[in-house]
N, CA, C and O atoms as a GROMACS GRO file, in nm:
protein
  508
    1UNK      N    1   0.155  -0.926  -0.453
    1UNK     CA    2   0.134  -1.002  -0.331
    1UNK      C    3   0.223  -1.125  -0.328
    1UNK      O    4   0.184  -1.238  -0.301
    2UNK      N    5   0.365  -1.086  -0.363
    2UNK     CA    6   0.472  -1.204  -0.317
    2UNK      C    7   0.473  -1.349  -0.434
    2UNK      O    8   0.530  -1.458  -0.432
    3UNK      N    9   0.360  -1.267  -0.547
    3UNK     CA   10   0.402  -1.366  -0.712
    3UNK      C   11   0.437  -1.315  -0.831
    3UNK      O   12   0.411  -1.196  -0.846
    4UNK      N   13   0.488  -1.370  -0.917
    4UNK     CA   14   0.514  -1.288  -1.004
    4UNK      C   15   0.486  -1.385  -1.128
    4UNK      O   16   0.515  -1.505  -1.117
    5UNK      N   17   0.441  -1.344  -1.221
    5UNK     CA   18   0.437  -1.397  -1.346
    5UNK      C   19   0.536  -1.354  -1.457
    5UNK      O   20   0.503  -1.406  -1.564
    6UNK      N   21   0.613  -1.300  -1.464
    6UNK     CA   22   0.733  -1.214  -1.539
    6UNK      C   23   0.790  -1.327  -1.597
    6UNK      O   24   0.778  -1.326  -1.719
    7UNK      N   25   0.851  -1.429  -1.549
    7UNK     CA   26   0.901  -1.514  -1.608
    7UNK      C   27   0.814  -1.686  -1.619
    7UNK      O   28   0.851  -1.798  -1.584
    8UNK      N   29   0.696  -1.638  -1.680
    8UNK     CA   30   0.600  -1.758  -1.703
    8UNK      C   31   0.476  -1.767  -1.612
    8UNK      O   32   0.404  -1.672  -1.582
    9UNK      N   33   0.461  -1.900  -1.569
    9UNK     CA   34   0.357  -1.895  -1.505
    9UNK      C   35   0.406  -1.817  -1.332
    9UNK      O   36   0.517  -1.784  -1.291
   10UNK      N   37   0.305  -1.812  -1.282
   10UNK     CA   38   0.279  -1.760  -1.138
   10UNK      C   39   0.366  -1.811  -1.076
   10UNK      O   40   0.403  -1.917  -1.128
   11UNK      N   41   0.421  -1.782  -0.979
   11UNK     CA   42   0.551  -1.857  -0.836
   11UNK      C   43   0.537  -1.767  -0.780
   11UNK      O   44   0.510  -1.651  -0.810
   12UNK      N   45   0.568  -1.850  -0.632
   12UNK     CA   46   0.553  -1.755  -0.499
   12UNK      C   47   0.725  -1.712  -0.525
   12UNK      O   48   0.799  -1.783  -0.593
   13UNK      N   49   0.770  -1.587  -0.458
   13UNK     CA   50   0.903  -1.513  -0.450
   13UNK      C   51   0.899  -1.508  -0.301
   13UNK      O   52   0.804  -1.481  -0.229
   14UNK      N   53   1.023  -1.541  -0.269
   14UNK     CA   54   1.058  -1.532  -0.124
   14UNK      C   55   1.094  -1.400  -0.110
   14UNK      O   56   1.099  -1.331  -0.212
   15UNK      N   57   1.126  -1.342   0.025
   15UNK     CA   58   1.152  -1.246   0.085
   15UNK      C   59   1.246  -1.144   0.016
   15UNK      O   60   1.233  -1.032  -0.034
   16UNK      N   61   1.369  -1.251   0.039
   16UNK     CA   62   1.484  -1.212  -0.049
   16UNK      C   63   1.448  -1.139  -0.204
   16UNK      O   64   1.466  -1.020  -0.231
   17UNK      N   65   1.400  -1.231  -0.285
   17UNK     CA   66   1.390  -1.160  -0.364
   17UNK      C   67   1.260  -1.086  -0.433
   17UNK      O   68   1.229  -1.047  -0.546
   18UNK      N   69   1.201  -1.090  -0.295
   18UNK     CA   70   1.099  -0.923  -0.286
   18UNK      C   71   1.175  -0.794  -0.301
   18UNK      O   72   1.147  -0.692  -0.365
   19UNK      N   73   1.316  -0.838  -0.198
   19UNK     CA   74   1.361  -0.722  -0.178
   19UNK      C   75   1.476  -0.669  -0.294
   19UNK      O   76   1.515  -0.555  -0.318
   20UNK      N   77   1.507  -0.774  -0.344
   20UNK     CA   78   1.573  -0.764  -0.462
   20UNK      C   79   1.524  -0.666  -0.593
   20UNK      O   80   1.589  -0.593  -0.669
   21UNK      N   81   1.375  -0.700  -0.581
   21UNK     CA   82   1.311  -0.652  -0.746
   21UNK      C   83   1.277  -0.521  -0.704
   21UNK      O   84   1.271  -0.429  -0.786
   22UNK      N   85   1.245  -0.495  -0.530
   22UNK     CA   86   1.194  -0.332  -0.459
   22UNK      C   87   1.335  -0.303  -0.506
   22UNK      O   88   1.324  -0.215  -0.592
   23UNK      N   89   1.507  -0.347  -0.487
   23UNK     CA   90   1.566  -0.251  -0.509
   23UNK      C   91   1.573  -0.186  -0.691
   23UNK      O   92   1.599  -0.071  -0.728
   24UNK      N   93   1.546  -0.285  -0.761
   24UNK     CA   94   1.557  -0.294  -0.891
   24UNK      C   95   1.421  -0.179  -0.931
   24UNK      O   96   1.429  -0.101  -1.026
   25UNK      N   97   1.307  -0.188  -0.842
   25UNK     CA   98   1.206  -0.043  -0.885
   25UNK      C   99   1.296   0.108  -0.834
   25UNK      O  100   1.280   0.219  -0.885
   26UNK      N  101   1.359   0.083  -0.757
   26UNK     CA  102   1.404   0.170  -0.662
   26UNK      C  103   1.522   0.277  -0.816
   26UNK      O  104   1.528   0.391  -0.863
   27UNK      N  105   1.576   0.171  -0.830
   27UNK     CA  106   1.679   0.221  -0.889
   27UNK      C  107   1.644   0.250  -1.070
   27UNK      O  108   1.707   0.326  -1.142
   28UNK      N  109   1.522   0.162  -1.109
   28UNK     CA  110   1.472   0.204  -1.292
   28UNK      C  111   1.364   0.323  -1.249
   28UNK      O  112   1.336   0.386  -1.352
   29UNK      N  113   1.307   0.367  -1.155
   29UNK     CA  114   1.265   0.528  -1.094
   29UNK      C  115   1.359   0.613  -1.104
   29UNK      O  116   1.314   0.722  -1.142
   30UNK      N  117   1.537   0.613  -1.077
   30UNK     CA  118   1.616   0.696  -1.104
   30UNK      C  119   1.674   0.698  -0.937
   30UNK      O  120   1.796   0.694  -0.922
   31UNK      N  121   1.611   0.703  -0.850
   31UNK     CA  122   1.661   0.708  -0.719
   31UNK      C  123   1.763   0.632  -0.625
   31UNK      O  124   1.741   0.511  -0.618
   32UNK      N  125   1.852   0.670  -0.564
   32UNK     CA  126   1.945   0.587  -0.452
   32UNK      C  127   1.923   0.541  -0.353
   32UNK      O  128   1.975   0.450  -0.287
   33UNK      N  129   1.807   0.634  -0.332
   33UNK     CA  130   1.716   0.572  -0.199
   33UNK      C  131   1.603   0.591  -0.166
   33UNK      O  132   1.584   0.711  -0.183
   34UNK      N  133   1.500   0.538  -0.124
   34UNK     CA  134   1.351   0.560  -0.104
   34UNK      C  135   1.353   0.542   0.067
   34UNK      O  136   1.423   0.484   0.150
   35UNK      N  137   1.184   0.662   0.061
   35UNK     CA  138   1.138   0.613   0.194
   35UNK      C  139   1.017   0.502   0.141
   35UNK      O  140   0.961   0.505   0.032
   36UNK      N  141   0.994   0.407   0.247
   36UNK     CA  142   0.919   0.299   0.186
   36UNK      C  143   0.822   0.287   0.324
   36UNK      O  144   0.848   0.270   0.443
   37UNK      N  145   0.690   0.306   0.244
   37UNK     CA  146   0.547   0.247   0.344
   37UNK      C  147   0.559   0.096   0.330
   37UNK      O  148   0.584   0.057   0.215
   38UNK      N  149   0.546   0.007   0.421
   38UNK     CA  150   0.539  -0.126   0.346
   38UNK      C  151   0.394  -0.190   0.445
   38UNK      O  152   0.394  -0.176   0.568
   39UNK      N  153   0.316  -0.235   0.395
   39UNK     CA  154   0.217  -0.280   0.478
   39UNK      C  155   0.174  -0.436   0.489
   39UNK      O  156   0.172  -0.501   0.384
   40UNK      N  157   0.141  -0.494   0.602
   40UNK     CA  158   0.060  -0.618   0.596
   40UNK      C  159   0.211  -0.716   0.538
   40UNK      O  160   0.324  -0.719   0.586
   41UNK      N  161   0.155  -0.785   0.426
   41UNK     CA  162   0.293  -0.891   0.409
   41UNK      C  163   0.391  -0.813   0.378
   41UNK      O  164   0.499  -0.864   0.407
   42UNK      N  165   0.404  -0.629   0.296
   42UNK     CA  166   0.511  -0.536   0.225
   42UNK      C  167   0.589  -0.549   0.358
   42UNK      O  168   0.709  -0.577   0.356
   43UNK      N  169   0.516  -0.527   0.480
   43UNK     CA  170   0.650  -0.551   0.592
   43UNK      C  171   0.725  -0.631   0.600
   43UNK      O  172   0.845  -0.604   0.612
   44UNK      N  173   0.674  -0.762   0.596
   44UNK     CA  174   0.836  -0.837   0.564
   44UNK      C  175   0.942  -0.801   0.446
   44UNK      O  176   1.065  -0.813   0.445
   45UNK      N  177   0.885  -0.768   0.382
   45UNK     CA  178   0.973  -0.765   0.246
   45UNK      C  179   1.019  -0.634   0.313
   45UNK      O  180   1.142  -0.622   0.310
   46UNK      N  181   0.944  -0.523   0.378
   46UNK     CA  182   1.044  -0.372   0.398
   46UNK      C  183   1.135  -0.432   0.456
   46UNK      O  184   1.246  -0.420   0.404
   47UNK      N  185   1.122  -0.544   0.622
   47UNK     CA  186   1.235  -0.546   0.726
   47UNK      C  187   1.310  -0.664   0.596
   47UNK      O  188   1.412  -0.596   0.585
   48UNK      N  189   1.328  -0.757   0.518
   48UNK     CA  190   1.418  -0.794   0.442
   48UNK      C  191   1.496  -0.664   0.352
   48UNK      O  192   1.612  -0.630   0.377
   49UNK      N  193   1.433  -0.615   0.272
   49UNK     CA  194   1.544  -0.490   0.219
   49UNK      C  195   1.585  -0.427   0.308
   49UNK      O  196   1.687  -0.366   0.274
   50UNK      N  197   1.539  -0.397   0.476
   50UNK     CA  198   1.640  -0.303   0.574
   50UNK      C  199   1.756  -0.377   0.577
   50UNK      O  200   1.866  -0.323   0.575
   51UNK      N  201   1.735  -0.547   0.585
   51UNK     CA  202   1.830  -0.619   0.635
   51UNK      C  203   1.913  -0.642   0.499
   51UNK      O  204   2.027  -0.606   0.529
   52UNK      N  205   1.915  -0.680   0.374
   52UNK     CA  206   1.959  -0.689   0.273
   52UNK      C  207   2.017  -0.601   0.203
   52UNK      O  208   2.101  -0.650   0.127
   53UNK      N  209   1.999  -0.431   0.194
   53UNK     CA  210   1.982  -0.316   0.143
   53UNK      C  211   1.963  -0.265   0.238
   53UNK      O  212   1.843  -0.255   0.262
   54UNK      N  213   2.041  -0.213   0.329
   54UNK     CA  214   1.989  -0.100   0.423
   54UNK      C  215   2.035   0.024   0.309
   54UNK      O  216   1.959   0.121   0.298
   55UNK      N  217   2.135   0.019   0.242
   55UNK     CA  218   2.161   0.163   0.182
   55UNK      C  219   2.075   0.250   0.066
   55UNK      O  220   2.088   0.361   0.016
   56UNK      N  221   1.970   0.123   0.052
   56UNK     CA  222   1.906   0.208   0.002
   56UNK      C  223   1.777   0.277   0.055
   56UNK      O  224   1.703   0.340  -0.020
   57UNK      N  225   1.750   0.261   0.215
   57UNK     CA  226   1.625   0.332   0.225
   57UNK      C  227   1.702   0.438   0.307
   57UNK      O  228   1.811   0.429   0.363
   58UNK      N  229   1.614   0.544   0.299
   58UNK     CA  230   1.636   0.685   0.408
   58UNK      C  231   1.497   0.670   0.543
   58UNK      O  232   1.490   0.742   0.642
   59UNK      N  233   1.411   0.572   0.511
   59UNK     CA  234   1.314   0.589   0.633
   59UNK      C  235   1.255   0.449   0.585
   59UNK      O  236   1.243   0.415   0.467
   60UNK      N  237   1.218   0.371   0.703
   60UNK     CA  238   1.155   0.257   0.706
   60UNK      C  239   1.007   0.226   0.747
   60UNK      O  240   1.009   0.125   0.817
   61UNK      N  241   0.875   0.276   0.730
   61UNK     CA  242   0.779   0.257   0.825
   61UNK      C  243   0.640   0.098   0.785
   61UNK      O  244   0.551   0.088   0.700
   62UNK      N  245   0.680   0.015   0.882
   62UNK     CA  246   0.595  -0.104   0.840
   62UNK      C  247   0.539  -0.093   0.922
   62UNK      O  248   0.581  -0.081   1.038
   63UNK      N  249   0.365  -0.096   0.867
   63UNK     CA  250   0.270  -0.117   0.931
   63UNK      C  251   0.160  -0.221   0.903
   63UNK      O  252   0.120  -0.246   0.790
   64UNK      N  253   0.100  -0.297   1.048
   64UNK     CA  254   0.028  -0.435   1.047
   64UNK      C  255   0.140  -0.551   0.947
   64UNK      O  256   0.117  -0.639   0.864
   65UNK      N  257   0.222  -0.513   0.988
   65UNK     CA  258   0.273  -0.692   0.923
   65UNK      C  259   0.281  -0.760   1.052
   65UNK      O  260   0.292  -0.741   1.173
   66UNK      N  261   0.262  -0.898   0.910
   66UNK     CA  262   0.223  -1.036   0.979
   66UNK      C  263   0.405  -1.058   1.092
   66UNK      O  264   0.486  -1.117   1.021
   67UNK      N  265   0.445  -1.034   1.189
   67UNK     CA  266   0.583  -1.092   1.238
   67UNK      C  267   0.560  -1.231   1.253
   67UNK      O  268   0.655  -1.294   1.298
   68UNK      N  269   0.474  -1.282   1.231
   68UNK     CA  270   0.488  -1.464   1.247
   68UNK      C  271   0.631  -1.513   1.222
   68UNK      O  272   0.671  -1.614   1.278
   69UNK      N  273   0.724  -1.431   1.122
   69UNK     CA  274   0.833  -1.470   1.114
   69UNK      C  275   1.004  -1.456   1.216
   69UNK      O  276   1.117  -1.505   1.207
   70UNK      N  277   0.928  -1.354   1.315
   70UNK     CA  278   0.994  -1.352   1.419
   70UNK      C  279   0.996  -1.433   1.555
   70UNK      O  280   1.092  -1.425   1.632
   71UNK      N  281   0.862  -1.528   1.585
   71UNK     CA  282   0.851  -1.569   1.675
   71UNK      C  283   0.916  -1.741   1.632
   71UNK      O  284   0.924  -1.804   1.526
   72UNK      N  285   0.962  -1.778   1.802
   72UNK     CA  286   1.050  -1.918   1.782
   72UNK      C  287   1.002  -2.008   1.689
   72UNK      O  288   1.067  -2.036   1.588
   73UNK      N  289   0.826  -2.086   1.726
   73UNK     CA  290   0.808  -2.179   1.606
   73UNK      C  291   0.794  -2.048   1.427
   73UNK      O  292   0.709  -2.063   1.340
   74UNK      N  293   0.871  -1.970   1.426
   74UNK     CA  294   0.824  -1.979   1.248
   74UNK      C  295   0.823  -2.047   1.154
   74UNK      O  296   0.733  -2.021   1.074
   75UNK      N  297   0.913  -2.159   1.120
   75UNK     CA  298   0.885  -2.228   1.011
   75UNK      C  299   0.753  -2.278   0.972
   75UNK      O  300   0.699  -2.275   0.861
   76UNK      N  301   0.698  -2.338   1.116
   76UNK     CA  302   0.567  -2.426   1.126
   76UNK      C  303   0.455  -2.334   1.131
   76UNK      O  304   0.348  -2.379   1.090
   77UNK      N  305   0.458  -2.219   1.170
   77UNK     CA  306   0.369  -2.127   1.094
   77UNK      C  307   0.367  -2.093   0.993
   77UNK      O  308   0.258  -2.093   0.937
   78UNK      N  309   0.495  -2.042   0.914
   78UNK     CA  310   0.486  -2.048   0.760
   78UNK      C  311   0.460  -2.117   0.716
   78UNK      O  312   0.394  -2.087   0.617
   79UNK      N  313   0.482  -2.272   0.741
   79UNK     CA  314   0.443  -2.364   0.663
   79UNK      C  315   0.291  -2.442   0.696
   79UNK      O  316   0.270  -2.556   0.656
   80UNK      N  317   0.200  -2.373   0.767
   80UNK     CA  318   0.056  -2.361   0.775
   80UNK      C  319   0.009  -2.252   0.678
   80UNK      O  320  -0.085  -2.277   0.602
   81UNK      N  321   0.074  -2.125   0.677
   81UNK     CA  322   0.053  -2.012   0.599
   81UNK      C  323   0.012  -2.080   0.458
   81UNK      O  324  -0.109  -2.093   0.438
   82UNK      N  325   0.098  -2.123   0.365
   82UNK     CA  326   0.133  -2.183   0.275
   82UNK      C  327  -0.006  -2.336   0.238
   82UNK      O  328  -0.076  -2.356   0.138
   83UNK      N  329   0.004  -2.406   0.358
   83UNK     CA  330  -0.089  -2.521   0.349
   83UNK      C  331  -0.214  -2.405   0.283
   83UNK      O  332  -0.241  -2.372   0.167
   84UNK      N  333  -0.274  -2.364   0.419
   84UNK     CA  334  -0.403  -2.221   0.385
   84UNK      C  335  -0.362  -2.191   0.232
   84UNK      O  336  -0.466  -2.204   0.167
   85UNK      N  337  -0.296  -2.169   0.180
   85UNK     CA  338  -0.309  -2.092   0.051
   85UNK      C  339  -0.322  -2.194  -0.069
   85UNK      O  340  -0.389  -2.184  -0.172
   86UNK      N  341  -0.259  -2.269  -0.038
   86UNK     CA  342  -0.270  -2.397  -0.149
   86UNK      C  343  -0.397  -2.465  -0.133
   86UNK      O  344  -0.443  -2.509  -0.238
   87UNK      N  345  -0.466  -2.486  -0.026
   87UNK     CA  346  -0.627  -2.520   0.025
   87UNK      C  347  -0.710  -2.415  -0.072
   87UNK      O  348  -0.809  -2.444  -0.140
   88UNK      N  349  -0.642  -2.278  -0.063
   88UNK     CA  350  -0.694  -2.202  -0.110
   88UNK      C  351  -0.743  -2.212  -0.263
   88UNK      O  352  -0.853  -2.241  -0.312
   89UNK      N  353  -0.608  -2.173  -0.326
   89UNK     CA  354  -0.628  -2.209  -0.478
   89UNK      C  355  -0.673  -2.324  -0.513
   89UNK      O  356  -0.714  -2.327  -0.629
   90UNK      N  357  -0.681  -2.434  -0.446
   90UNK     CA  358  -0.714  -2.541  -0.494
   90UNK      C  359  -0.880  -2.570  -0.457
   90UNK      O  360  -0.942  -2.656  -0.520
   91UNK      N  361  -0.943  -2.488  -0.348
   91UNK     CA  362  -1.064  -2.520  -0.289
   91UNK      C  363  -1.119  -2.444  -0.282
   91UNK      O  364  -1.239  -2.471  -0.276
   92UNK      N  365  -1.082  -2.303  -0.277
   92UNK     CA  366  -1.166  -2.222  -0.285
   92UNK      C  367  -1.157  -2.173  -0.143
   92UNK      O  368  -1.078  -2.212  -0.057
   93UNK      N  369  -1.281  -2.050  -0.128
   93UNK     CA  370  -1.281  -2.007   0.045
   93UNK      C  371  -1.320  -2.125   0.144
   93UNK      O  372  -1.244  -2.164   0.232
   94UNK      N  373  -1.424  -2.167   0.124
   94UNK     CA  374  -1.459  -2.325   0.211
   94UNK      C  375  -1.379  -2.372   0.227
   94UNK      O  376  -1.337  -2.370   0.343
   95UNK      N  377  -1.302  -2.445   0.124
   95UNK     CA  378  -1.202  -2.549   0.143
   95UNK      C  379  -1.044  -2.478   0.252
   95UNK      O  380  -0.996  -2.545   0.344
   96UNK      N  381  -0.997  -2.358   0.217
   96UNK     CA  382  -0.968  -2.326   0.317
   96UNK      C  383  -1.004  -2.307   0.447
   96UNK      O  384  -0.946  -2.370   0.536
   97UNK      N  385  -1.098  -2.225   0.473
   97UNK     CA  386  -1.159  -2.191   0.588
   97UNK      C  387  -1.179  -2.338   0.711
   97UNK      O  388  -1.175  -2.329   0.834
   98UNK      N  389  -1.201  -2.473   0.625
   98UNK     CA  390  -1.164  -2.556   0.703
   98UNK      C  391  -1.073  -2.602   0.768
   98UNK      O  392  -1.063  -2.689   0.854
   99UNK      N  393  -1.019  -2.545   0.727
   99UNK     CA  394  -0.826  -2.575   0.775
   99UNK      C  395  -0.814  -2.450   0.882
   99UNK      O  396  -0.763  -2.458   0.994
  100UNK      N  397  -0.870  -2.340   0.823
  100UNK     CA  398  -0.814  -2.223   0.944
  100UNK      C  399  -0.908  -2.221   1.020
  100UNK      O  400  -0.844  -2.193   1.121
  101UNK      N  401  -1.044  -2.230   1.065
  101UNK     CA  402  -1.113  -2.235   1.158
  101UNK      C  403  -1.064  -2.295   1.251
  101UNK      O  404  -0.988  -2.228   1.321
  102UNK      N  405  -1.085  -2.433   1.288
  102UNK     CA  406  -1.028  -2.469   1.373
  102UNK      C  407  -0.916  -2.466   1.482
  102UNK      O  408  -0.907  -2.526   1.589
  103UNK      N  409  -0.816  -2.355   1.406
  103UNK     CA  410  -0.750  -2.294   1.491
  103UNK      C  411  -0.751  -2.141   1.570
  103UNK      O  412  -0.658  -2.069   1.607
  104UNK      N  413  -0.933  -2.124   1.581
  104UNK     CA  414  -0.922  -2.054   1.650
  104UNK      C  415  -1.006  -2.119   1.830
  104UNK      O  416  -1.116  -2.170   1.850
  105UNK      N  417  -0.925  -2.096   1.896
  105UNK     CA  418  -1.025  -2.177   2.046
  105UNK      C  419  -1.078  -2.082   2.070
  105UNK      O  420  -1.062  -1.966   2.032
  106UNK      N  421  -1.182  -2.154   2.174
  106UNK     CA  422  -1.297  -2.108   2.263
  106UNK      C  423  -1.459  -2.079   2.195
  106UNK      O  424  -1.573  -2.072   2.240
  107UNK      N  425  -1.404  -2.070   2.086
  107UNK     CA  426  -1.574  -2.072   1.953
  107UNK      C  427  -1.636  -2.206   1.983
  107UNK      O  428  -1.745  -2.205   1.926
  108UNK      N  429  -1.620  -2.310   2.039
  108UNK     CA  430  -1.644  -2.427   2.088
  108UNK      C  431  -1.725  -2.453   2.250
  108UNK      O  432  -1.805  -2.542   2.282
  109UNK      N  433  -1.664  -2.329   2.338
  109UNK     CA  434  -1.642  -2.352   2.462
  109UNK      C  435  -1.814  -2.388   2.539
  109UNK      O  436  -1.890  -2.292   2.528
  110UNK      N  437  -1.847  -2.456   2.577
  110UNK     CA  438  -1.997  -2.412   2.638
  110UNK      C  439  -2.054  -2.315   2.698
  110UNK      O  440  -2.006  -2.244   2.787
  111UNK      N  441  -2.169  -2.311   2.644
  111UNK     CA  442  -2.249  -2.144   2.696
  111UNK      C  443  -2.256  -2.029   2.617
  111UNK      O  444  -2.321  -1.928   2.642
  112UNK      N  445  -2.163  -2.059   2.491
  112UNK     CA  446  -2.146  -1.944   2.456
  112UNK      C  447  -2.226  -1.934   2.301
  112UNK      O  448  -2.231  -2.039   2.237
  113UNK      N  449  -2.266  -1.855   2.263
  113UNK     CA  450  -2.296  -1.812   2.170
  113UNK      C  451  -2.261  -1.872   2.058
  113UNK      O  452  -2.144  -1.848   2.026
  114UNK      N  453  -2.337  -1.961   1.966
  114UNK     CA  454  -2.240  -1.977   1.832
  114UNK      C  455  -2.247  -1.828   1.745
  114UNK      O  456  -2.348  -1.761   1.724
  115UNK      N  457  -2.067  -1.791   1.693
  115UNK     CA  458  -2.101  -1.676   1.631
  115UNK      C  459  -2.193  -1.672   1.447
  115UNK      O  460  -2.194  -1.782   1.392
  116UNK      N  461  -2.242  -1.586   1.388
  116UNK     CA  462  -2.285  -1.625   1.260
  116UNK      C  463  -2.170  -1.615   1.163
  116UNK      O  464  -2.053  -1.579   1.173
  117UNK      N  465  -2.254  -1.664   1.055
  117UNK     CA  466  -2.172  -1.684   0.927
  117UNK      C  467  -2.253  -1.624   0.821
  117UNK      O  468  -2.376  -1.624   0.817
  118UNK      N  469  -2.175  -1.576   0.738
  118UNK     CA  470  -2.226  -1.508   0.616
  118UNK      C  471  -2.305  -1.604   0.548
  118UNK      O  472  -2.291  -1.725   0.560
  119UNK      N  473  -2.391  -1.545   0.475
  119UNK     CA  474  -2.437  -1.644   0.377
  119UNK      C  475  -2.344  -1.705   0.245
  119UNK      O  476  -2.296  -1.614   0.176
  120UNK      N  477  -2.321  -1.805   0.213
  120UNK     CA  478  -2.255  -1.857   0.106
  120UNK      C  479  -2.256  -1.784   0.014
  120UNK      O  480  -2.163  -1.791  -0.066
  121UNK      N  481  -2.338  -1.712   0.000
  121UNK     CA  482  -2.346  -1.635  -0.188
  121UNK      C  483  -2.287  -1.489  -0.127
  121UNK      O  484  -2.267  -1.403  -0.213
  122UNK      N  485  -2.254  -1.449   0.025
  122UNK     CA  486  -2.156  -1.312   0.018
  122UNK      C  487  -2.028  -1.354   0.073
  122UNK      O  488  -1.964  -1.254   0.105
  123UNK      N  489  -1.970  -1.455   0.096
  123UNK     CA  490  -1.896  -1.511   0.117
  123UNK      C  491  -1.753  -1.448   0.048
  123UNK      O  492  -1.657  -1.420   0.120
  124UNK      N  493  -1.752  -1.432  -0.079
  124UNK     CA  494  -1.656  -1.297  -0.150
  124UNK      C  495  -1.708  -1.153  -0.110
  124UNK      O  496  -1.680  -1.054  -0.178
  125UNK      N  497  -1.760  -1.150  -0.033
  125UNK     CA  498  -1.726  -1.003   0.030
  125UNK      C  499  -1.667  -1.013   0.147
  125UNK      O  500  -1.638  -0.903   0.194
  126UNK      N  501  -1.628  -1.138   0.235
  126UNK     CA  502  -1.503  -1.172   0.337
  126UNK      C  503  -1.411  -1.152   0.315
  126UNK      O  504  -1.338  -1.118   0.408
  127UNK      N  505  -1.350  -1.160   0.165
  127UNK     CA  506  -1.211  -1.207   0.146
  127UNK      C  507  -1.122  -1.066   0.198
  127UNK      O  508  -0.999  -1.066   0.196
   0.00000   0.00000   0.00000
């Protein structure tokens, strides 16, 4: 999921060299080219190796990825992405969830329903 511990502790790996280490599986398998499922975040990393490595795939199919990285503001969504995750490791689900709630509207709006919430102790069965 976009870390690697191979060379010490944990680090996030950018795109690039997602697609770098997919070609490096690609090629210690024995193969010149793969078809590649890539799902959820694997889609960015598939459309980076199309764009980086097109020669090595024969078929491309990404499904549910995040494109946040295609639309005009991306940086400032990635770099909320990132806030969320560091909230994360550092706080736990709560401590995130405060940060991302709030950006969803109309859960506020009057009249409406407050929706429920899990109980705290199943709270890891959200994730």
């Amino acid at each position: 999921m976009s870390s690697s511990t191979v060379d010490g502790p944990k680090k996030l790996l950018s795109p690039p060299n997602q697609a770098r280490d997919i070609v490096a599986i690609i090629k210690a398998l024995g193969f010149e080219k793969a078809s590649i499922f890539a799902n959820s975040l694997g889609g960015i990393f598939g459309f980076q190796l199309a764009v980086d490595h097109p020669e090595m795939i024969n078929h491309l199919i990404c499904h549910e990825n995040p494109t946040v990285m295609l639309i005009p503001d991306a940086s400032e969504r990635f770099e909320r992405i990132l806030l969320l995750q560091h909230a994360y490791r550092e706080s736990g689900l709560l401590g995130a969830s405060q940060l991302y709630s709030p950006k969803f509207p109309g859960y506020d709006d009057p009249g409406l329903e407050k929706p429920g919430s899990p109980p705290h102790r199943k709270l890891g069965e959200f994730l």
